[in-house]
MIMIVEX-339527 format. One record per atom (N, C-alpha, C): x, y, z; residue in one letter. Coordinates in steps of 0.2 Angstrom, whole numbers, padded with zeros to 4 digits, always signed. Example, Ala and Ser with C-alpha at 12.3 -4.5 7.8 and 13.67 -1.06 7.14 Angstrom:
# MIMIVEX-339527
+0066-0028+0039A
+0062-0022+0039A
+0066-0016+0039A
+0064-0011+0035S
+0068-0005+0036S
+0064+0000+0039S
# end
This chain:
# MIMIVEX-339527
+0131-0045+0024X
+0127-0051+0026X
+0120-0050+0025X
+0117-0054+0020X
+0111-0054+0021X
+0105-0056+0024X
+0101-0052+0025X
+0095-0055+0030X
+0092-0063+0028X
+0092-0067+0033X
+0092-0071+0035X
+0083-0073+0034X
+0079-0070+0034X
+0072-0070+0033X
+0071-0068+0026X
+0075-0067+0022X
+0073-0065+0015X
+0079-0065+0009X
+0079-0066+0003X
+0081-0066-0001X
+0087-0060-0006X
+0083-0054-0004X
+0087-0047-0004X
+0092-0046+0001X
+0095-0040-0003X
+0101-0036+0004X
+0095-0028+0007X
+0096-0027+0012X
+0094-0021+0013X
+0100-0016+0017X
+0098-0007+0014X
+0101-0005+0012X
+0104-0003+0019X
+0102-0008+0025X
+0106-0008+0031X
+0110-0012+0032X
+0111-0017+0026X
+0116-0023+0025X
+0120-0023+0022X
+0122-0014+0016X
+0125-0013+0013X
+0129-0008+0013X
+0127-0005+0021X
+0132+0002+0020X
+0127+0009+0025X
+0119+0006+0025X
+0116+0013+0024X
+0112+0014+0022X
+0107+0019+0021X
+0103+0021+0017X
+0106+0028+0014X
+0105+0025+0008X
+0107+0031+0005X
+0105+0039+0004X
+0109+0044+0005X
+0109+0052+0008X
+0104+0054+0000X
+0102+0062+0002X
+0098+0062-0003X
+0102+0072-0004X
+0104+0070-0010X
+0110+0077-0010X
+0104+0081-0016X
+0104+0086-0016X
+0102+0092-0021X
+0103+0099-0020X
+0099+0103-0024X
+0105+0110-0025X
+0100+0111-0029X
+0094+0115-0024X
+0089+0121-0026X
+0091+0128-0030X
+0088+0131-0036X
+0089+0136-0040X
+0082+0138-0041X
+0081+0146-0043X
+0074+0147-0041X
+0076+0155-0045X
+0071+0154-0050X
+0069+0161-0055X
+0065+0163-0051X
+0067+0172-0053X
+0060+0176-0051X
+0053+0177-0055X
+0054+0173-0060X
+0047+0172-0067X
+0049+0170-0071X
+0042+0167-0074X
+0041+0164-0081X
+0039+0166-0084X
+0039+0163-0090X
+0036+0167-0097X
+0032+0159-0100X
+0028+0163-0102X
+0025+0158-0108X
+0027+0159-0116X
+0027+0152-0118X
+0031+0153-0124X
+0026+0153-0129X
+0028+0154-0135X
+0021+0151-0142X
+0025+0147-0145X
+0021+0142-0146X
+0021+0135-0149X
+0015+0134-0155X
+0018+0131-0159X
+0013+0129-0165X
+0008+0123-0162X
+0007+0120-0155X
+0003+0117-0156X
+0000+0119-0146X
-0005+0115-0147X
-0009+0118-0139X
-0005+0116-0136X
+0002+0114-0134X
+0007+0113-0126X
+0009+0118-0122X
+0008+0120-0119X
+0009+0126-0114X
+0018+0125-0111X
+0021+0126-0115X
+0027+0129-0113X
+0030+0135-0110X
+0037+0133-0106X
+0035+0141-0099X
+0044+0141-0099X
+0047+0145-0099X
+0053+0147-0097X
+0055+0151-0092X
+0058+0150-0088X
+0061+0154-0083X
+0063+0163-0088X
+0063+0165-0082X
+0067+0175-0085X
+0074+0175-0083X
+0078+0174-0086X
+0085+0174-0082X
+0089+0179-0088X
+0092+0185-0084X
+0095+0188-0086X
+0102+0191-0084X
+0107+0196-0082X
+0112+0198-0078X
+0111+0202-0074X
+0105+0206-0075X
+0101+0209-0070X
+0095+0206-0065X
+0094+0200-0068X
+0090+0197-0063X
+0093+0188-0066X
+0096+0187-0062X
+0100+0180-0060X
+0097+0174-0055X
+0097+0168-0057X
+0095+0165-0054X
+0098+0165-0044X
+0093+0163-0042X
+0092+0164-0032X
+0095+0156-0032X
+0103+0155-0028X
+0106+0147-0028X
+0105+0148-0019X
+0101+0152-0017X
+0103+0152-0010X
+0098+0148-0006X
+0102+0141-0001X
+0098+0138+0001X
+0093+0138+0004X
+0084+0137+0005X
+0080+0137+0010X
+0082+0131+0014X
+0081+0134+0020X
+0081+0129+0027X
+0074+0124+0027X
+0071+0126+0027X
+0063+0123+0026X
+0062+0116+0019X
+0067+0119+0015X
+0065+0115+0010X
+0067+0107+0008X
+0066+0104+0014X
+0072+0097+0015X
+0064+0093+0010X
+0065+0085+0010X
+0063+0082+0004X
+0056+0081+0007X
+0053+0080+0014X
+0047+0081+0016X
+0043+0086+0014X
+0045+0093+0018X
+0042+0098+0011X
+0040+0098+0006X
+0045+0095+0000X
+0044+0097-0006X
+0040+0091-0007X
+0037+0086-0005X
+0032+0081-0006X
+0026+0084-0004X
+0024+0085+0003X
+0020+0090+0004X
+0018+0094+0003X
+0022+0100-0004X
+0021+0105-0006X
+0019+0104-0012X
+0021+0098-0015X
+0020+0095-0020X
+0011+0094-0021X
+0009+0088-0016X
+0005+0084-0016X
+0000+0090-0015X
-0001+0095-0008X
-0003+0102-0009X
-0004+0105-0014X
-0002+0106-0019X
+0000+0109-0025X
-0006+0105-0030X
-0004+0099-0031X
-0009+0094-0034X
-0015+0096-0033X
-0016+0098-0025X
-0024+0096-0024X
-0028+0100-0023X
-0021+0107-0025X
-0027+0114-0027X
-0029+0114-0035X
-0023+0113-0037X
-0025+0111-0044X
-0031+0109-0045X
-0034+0103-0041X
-0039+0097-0043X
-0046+0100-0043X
-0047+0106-0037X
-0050+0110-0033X
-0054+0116-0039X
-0060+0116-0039X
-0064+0119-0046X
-0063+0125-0045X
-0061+0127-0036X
-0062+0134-0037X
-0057+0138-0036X
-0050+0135-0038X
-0043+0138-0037X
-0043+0142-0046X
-0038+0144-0047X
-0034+0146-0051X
-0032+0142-0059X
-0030+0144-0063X
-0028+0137-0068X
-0021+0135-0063X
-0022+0128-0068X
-0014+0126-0066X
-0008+0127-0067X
-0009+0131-0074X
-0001+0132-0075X
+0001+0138-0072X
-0004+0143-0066X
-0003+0149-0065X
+0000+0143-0058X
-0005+0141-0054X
-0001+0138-0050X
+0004+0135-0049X
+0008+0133-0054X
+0014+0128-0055X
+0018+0134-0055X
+0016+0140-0058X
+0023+0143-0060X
+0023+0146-0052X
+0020+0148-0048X
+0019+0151-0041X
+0024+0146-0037X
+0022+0139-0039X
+0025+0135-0035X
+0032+0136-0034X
+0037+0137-0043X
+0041+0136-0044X
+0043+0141-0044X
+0044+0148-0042X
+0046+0151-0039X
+0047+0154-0035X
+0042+0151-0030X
+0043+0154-0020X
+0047+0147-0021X
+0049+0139-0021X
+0052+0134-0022X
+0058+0135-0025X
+0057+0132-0030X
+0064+0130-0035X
+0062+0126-0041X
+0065+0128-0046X
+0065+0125-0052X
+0065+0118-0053X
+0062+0115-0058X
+0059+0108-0058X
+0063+0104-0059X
+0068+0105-0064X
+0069+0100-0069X
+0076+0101-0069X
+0080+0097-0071X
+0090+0098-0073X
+0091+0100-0065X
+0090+0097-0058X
+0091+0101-0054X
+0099+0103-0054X
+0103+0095-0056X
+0110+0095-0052X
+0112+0100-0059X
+0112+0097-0064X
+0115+0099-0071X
+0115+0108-0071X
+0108+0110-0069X
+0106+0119-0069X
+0109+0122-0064X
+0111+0119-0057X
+0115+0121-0053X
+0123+0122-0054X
+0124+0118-0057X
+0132+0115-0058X
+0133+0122-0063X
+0128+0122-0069X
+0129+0128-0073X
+0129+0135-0071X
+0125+0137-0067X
+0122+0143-0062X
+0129+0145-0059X
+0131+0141-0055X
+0138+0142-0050X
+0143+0145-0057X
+0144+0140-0059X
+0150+0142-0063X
+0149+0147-0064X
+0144+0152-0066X
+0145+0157-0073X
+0141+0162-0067X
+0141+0161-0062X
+0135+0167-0058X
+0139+0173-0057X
+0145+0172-0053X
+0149+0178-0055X
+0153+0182-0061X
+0151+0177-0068X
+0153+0181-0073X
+0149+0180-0080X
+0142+0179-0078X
+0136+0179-0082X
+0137+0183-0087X
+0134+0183-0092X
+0136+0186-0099X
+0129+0185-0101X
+0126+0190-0104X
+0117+0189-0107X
+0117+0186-0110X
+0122+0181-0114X
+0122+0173-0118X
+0122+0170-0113X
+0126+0168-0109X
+0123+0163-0103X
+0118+0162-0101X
+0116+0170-0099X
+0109+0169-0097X
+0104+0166-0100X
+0105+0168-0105X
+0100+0167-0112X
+0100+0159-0113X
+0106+0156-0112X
+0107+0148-0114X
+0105+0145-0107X
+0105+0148-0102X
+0102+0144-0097X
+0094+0144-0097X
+0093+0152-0098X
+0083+0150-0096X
+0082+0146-0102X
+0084+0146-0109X
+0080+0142-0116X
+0083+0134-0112X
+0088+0130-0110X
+0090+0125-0108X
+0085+0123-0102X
+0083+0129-0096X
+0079+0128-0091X
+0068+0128-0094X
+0068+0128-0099X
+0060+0124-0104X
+0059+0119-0100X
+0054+0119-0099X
+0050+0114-0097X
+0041+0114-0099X
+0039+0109-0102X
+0031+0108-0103X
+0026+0107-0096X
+0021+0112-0097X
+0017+0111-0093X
+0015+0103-0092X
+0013+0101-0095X
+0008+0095-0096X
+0013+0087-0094X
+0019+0090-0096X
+0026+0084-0092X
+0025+0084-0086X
+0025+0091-0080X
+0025+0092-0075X
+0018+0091-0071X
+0011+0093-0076X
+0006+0089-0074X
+0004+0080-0073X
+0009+0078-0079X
+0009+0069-0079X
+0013+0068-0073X
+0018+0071-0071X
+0023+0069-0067X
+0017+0071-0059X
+0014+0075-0058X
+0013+0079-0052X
+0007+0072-0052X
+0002+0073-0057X
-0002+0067-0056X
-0001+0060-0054X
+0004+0057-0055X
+0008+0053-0054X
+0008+0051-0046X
+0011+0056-0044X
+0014+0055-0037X
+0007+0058-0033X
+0003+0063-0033X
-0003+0064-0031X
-0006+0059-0029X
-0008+0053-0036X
-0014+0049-0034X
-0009+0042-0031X
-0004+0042-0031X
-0003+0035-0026X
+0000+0039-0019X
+0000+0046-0019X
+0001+0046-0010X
-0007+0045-0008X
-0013+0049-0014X
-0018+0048-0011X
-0020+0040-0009X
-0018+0036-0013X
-0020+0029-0012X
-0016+0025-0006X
-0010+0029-0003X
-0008+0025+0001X
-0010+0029+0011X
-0013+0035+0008X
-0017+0038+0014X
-0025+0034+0015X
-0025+0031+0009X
-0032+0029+0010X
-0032+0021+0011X
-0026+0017+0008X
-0026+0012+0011X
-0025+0011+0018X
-0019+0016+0022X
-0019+0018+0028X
-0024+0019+0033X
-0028+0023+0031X
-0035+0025+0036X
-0039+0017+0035X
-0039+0013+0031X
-0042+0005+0030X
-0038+0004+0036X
-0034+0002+0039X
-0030-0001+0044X
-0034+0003+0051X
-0037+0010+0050X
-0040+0013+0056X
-0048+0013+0056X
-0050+0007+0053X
-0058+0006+0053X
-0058+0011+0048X
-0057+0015+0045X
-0058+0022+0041X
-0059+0021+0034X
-0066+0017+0032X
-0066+0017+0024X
-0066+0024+0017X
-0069+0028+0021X
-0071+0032+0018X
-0067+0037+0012X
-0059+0036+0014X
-0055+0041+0009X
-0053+0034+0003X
-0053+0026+0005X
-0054+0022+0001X
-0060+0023-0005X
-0064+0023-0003X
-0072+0023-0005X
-0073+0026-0009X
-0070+0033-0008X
-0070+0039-0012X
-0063+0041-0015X
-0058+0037-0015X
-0054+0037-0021X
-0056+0037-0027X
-0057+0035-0031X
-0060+0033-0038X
-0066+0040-0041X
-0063+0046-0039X
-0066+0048-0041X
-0061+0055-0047X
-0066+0058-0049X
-0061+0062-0055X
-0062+0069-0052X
-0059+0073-0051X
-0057+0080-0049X
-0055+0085-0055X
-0054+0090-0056X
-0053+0094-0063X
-0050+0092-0066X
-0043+0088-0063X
-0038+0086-0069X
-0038+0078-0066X
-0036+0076-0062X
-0034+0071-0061X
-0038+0065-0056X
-0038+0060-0059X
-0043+0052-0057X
-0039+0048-0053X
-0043+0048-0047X
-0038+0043-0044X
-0040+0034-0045X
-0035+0033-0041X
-0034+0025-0044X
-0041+0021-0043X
-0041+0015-0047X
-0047+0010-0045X
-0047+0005-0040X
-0041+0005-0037X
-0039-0002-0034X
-0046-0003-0029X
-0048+0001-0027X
-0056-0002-0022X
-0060-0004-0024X
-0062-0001-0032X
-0069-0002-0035X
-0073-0008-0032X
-0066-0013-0035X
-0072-0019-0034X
-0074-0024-0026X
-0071-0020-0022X
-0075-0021-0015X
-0080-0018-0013X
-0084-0015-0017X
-0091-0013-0020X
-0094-0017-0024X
-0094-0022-0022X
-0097-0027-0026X
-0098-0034-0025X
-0102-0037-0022X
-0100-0043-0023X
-0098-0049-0027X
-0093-0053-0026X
-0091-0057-0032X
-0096-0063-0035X
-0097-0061-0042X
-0102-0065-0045X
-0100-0073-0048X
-0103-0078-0044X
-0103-0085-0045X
-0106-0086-0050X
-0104-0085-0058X
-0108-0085-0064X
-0110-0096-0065X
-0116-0097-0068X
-0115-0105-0069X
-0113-0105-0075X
-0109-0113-0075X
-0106-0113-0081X
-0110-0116-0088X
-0107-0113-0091X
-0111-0111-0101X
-0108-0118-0104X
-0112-0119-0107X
-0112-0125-0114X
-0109-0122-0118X
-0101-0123-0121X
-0099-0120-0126X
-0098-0124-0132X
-0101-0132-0133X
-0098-0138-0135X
-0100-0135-0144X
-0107-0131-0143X
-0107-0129-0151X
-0104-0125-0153X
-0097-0121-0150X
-0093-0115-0154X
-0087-0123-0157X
-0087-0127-0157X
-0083-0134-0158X
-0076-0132-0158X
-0074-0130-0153X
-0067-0127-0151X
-0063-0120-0154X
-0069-0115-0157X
-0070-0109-0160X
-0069-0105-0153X
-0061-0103-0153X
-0060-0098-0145X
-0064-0093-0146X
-0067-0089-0153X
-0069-0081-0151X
-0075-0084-0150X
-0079-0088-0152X
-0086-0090-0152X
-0088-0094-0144X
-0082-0096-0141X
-0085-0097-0136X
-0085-0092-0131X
-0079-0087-0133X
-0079-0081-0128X
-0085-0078-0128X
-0088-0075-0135X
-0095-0075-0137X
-0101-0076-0134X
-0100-0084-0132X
-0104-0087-0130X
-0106-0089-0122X
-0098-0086-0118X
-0099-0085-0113X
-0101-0077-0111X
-0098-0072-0113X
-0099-0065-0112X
-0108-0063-0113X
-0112-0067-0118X
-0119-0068-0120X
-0124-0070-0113X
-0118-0076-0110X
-0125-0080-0106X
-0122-0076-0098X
-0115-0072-0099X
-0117-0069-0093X
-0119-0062-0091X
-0119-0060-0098X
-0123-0052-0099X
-0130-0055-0097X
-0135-0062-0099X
-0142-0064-0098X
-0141-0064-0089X
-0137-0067-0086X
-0137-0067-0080X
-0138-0061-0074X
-0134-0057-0078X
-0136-0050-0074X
-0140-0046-0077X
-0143-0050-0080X
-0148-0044-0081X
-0154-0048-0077X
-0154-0054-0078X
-0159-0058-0072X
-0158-0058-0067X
-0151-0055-0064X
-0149-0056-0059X
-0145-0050-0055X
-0148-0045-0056X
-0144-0038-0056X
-0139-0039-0049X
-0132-0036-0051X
-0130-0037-0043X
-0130-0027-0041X
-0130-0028-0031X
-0134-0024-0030X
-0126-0018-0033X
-0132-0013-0031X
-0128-0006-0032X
-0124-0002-0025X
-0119-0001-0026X
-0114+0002-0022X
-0120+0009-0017X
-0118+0009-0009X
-0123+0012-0006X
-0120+0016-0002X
-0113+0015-0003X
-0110+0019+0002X
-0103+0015+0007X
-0104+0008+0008X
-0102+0003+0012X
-0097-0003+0005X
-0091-0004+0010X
-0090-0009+0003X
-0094-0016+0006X
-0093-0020+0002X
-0096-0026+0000X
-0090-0030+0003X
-0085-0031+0000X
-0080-0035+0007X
-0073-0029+0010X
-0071-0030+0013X
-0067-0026+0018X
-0061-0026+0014X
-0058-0020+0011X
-0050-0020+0008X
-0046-0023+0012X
-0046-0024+0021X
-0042-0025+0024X
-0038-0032+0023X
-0045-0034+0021X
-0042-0044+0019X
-0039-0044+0015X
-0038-0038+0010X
-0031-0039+0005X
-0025-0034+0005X
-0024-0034+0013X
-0020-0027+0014X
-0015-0028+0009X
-0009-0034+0009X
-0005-0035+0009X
-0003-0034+0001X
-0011-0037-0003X
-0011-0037-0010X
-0012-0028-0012X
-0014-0026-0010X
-0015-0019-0011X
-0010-0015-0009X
-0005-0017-0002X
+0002-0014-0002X
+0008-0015-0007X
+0006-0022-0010X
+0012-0024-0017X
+0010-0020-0023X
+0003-0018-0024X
+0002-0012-0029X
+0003-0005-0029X
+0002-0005-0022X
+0007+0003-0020X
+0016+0003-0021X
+0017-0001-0018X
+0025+0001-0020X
+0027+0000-0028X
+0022-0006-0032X
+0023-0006-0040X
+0021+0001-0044X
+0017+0005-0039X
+0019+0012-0042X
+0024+0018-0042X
+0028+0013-0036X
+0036+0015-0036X
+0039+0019-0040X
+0044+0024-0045X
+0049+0022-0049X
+0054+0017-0045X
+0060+0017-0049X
+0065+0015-0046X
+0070+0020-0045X
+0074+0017-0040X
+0078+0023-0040X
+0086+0020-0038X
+0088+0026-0043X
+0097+0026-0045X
+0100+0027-0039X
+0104+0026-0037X
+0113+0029-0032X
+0120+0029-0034X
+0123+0033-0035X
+0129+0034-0037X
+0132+0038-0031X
+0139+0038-0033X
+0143+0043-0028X
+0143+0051-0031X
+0141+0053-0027X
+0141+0061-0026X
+0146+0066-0021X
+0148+0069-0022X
+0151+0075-0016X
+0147+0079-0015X
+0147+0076-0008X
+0143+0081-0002X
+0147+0088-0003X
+0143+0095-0007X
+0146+0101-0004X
+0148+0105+0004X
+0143+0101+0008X
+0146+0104+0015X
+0152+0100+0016X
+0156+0097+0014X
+0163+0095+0017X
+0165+0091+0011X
+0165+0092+0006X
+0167+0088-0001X
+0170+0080+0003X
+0164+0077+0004X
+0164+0070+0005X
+0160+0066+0001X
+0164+0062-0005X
+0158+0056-0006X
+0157+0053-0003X
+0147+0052-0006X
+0145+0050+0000X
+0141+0046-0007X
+0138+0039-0005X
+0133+0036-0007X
+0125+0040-0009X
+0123+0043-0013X
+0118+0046-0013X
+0113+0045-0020X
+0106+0046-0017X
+0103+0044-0024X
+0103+0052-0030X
+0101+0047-0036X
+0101+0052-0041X
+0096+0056-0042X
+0099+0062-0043X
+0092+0066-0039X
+0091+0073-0047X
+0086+0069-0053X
+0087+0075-0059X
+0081+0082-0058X
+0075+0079-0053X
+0069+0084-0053X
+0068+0082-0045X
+0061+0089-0046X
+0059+0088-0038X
+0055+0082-0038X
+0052+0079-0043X
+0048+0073-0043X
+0052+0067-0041X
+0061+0069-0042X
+0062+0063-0040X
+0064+0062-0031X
+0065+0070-0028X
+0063+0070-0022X
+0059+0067-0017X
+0054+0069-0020X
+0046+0066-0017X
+0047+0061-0018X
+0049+0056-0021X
+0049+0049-0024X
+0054+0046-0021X
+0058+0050-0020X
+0063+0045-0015X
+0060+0046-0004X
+0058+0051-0005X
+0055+0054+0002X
+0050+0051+0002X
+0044+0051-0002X
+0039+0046+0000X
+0041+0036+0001X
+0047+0036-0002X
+0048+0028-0003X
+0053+0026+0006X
+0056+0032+0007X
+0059+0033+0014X
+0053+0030+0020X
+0048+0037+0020X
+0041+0036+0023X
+0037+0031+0024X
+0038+0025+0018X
+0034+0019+0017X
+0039+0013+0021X
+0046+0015+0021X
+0049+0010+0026X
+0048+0011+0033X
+0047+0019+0033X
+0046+0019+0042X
+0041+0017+0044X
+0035+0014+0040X
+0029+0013+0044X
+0030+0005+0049X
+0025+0006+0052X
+0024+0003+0059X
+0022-0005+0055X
+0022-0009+0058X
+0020-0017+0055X
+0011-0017+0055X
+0008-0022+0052X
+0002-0023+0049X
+0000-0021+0057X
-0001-0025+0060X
-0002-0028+0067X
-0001-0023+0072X
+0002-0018+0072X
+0002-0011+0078X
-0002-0006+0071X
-0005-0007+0066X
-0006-0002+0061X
-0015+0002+0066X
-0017-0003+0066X
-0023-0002+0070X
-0024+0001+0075X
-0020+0001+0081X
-0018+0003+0087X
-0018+0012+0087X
-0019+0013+0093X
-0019+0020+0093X
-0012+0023+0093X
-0004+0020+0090X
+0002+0020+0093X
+0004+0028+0091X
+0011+0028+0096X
+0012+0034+0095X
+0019+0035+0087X
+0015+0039+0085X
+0020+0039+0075X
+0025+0048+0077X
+0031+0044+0074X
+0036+0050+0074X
+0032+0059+0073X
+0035+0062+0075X
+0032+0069+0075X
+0039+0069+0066X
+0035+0075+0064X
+0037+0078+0056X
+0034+0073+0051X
+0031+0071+0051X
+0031+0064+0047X
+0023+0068+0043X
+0021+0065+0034X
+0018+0069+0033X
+0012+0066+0032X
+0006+0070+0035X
-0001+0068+0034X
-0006+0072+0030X
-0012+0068+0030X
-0019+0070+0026X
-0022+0075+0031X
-0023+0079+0032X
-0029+0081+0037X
-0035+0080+0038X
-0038+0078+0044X
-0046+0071+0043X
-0051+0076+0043X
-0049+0081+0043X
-0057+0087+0042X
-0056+0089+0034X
-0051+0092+0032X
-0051+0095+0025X
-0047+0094+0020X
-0043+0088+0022X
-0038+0085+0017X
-0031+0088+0015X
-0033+0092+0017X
-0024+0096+0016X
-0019+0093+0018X
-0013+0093+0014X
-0007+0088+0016X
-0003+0093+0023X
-0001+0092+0027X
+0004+0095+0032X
+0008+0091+0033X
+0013+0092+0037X
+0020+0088+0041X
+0020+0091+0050X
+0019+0084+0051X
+0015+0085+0057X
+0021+0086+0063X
+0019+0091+0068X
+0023+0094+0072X
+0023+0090+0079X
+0017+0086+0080X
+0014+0086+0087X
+0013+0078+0087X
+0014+0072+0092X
+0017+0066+0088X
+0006+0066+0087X
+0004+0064+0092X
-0005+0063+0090X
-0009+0068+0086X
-0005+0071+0084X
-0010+0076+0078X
-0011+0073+0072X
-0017+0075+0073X
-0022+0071+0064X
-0025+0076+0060X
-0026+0083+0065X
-0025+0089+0058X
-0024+0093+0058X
-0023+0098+0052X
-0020+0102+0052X
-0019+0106+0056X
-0018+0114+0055X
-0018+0121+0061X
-0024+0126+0058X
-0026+0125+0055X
-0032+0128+0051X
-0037+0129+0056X
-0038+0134+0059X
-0045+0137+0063X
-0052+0131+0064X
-0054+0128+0058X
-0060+0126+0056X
-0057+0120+0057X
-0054+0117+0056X
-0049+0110+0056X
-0049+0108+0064X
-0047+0113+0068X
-0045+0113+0075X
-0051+0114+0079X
-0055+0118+0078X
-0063+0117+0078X
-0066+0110+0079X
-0065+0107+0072X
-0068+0099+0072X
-0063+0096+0074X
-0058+0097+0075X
-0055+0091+0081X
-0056+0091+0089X
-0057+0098+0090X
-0060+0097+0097X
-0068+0097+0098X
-0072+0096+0093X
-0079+0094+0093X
-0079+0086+0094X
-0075+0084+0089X
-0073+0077+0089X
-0070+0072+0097X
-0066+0076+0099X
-0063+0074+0106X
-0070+0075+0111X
-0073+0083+0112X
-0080+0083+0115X
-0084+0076+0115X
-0087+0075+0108X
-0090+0069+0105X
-0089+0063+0108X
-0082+0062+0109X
-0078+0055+0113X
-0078+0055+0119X
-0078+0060+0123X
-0076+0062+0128X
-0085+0061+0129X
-0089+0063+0128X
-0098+0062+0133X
-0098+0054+0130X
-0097+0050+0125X
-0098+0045+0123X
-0094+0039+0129X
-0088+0040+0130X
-0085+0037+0135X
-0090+0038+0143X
-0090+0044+0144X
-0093+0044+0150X
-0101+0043+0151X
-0104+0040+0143X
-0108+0040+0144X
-0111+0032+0147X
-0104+0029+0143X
-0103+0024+0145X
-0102+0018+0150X
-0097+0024+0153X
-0095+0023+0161X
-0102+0023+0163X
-0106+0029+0164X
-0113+0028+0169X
-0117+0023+0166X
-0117+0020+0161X
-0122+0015+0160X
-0120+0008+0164X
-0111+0007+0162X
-0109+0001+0167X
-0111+0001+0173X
-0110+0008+0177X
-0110+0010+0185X
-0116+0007+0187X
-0124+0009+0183X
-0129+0008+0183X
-0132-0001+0184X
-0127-0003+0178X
-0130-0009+0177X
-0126-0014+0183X
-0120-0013+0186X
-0117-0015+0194X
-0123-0014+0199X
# end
């Protein structure tokens, strides 16, 4: 049956939501390969004496790996960390292997108890992966979770991580979608085009001409810190751009290994596509435009920004807003201090003016 207020099926009107099935493998090192050209290619070490790790981590469900992920991005981006591809190979180590998850598993299994130095040999050179793939793909999912943290905090008075989206960091640029609410919209008057005599490039010319003359007679002001109209007014426009960052995502039937049951579940080839399906989970459970605002209370595990030093966590405590970081917990009880005299300072001005 479908929903009655809209045009689509939803995937509560079809069965469920579909499960998110994968099967982590995890080398103890990488190698750097040579290549004939500047890409930085890495191979896992897989031998018969040191064999791929198929043993599950418990911590490592899809929220995690988004927030280890996005984590990972953001030391990346950080001038004063490490290179990237040291950190990527770090990641994927204490974690699991990037890419071929279901295909590298299925292979692993099969041949783990009777690996042959060929095997091995065929799985690490098959298990290759490009630095710079993994940066496109990490970058990707980075700057739209940052965008939908920042659109978020717009719904709590909070322009600031909007404002300062558009900024560039050692590798990666976040999105522009606010620029132009740093600006007011310019009412240019209309140009005389009747001499280009229906000449398209010559009138383009000839309006591009007379409204370069206008601003420059007319400078509009300069960005000071405050936008010029409130992203709020186009929450909705700005939420359609968020999800057009989307991928899409596949479902077939799979068998569940804990009880060989198919099961509806999505197609799951890298950890990007984890994060990609976990963040798209995330984006349905939020609260409507209209309690966005409100101080309401948001499920505990669920993953956030931290408002003192940006670090992504998965939040344990349903009203925690940051992280466990000493300095972080510091300025949240500064913060409550600060609200806490401002209220009662409150109070006695009312008391007073009774």
């Amino acid at each position: 049956m479908s929903n009655s207020h809209t045009d689509f099926f939803g995937f509560g009107e079809i069965g469920g939501i579909g499960q998110l099935i994968y099967h982590g493998v995890r080398f103890s090192d990488y190698k750097y390969l040579d290549t004939d050209t500047n890409e930085i290619m890495v191979r896992p070490i897989c031998s018969t004496k040191n064999p791929p790790d198929i043993t599950p981590k418990d911590e490592l469900t899809g929220k995690y790996i988004l927030v280890g992920l996005c984590e990972l991005a953001r030391r990346i981006d950080d001038f004063k960390e490490k290179g990237h591809a040291e950190l990527i190979i770090e990641w994927c180590k204490e974690n699991m292997h990037p890419y071929g998850i279901d295909s590298l598993y299925a292979w692993v299994t099969e041949d783990l108890g009777k690996m042959t130095d060929f095997d091995a040999e065929l799985i690490a050179r098959d298990s290759e992966f490009s630095i710079a793939d993994f940066m496109y793909d990490l970058g990707k999912l980075y700057n739209t979770v940052r965008f939908y943290f920042a659109l978020d905090a717009v719904c709590y008075a909070n322009n600031e991580p909007a404002y300062n989206l558009y900024s560039m960091g050692r590798h990666f640029e976040g999105f522009p979608f606010f620029e132009k609410y740093k600006y007011p919209e310019i009412d240019y008057p209309e140009v005389d085009v009747s001499a280009a005599n229906g000449d398209l490039l010559k009138e383009m010319q000839m309006i591009n001409a007379a409204q370069a003359k206008y601003l420059k007679e007319h400078p509009v002001p300069q960005p000071n810190g405050d936008f010029y109209k409130q992203p709020y007014d186009d929450y909705d426009i700005l939420l359609n751009k968020l999800i057009d960052l989307l991928p899409d995502f596949k479902l077939r039937i799979k068998i569940d290994q804990k009880n060989s049951k198919p099961v509806f579940a999505a197609d799951i080839n890298s950890i990007f596509d984890i994060a990609w399906y976990t963040f798209a989970r995330m984006l349905t459970e939020e609260p409507p435009l209209e309690q966005k605002g409100k101080d309401i209370k948001r499920p505990d595990g669920i993953m956030l920004c931290c408002q003192h030093c940006g670090r992504f966590f998965v939040r344990t405590a349903t009203h925690n807003k940051y992280c466990d970081r000493r300095e972080c917990q510091k300025a949240r009880n500064a913060k409550n201090q600060r609200e806490f005299r401002k209220r009662k300072a409150i109070e006695k001005a009312q008391r007073e003016k009774k």
